[in-house]
N, C-alpha and C positions, 0 to 999 in steps of 0.2 A: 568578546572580540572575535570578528570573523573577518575573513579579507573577502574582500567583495570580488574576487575573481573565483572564488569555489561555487558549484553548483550541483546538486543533485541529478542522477540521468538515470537511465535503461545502462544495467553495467552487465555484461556477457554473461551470462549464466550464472549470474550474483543478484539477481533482482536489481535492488537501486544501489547507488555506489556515490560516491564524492568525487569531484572532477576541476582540476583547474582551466580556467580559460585565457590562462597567460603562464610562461614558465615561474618556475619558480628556481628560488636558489638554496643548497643544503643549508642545512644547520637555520632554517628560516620558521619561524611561530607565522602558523596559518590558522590558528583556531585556540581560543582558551574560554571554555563554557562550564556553567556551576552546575552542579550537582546536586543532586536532592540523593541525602542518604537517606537508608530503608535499613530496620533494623532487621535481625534473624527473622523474627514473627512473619513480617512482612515478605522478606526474600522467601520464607519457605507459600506464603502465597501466589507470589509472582511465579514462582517456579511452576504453579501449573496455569501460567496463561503463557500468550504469545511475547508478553513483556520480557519473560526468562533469558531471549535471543536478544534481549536488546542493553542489558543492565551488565555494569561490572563491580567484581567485589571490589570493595572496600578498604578493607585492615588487612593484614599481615594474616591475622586469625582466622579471617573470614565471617566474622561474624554479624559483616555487614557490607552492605551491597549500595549501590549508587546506581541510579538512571539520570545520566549527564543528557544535559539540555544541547542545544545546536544538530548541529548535523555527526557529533561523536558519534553518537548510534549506530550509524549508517558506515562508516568508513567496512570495507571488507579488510580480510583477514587475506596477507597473503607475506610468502619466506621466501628469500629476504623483502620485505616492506621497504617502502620508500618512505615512510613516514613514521615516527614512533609516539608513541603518547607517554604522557606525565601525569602522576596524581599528587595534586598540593590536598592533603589531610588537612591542612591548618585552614588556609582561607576557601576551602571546599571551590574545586577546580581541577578540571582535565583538559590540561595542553597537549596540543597537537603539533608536533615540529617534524621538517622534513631531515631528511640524513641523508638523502644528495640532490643533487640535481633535478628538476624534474620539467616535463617538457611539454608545451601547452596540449592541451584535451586529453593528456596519461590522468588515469584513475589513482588516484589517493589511497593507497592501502595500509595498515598499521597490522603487527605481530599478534595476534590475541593474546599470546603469551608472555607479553610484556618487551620481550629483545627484538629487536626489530627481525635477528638473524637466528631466533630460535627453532628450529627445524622440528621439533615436538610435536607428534599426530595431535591433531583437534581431537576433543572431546566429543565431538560430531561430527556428522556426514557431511562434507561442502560439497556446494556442487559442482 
């Protein structure tokens, strides 16, 4: 499930990014796409391709990683986000809901580190 108002674009010095073309309202599911899990083996493969940027762990443990189908990928990293994601473990799924407001053509961003309002340096260099 995707709302047919999101769209991929040129996002300012983030490559591609997620973008509404209508406002939206908090607390609103804009996105719930499945997952293809990838066990350790795998994750330590992916980790040396371009996939590594695109994939999120898994479990609690870490022992396993997920590359979520839709446009999840793509969302950029940015604190505070205006959008936060969900992982349902059971029926393999990551929702995407907003946490306020949001005002048509604002870029769609989600916390890499799970709280929307986590302020935690990235593990890498953004640009």
């Amino acid at each position: 499930m995707q709302l047919p108002c999101l769209f991929v674009a040129p996002s300012t010095q983030r490559g591609r990014g997620v973008f509404t073309d209508e406002p939206l309202q908090a607390d609103q599911l804009i996105e719930r796409s499945p997952v293809i899990v990838l066990s350790q083996s795998d994750r330590t493969l992916l980790d040396k391709t371009l996939l590594h940027d695109y994939i999120f762990e898994w479990d609690p443990q870490q022992h396993q990683c997920c590359m979520a189908l839709g446009y999840v990928p793509l969302y950029n990293h940015g604190c505070p986000s205006n959008c936060e994601y969900e992982m349902d473990f059971e029926a393999g799924y990551i929702s995407i809901r907003t946490v306020r407001d949001i005002v048509k053509g604002e870029e769609l961003l989600i916390n890499y580190h799970g709280d929307f309002d986590n302020p935690s340096p990235l593990w890498f260099t953004a640009l």
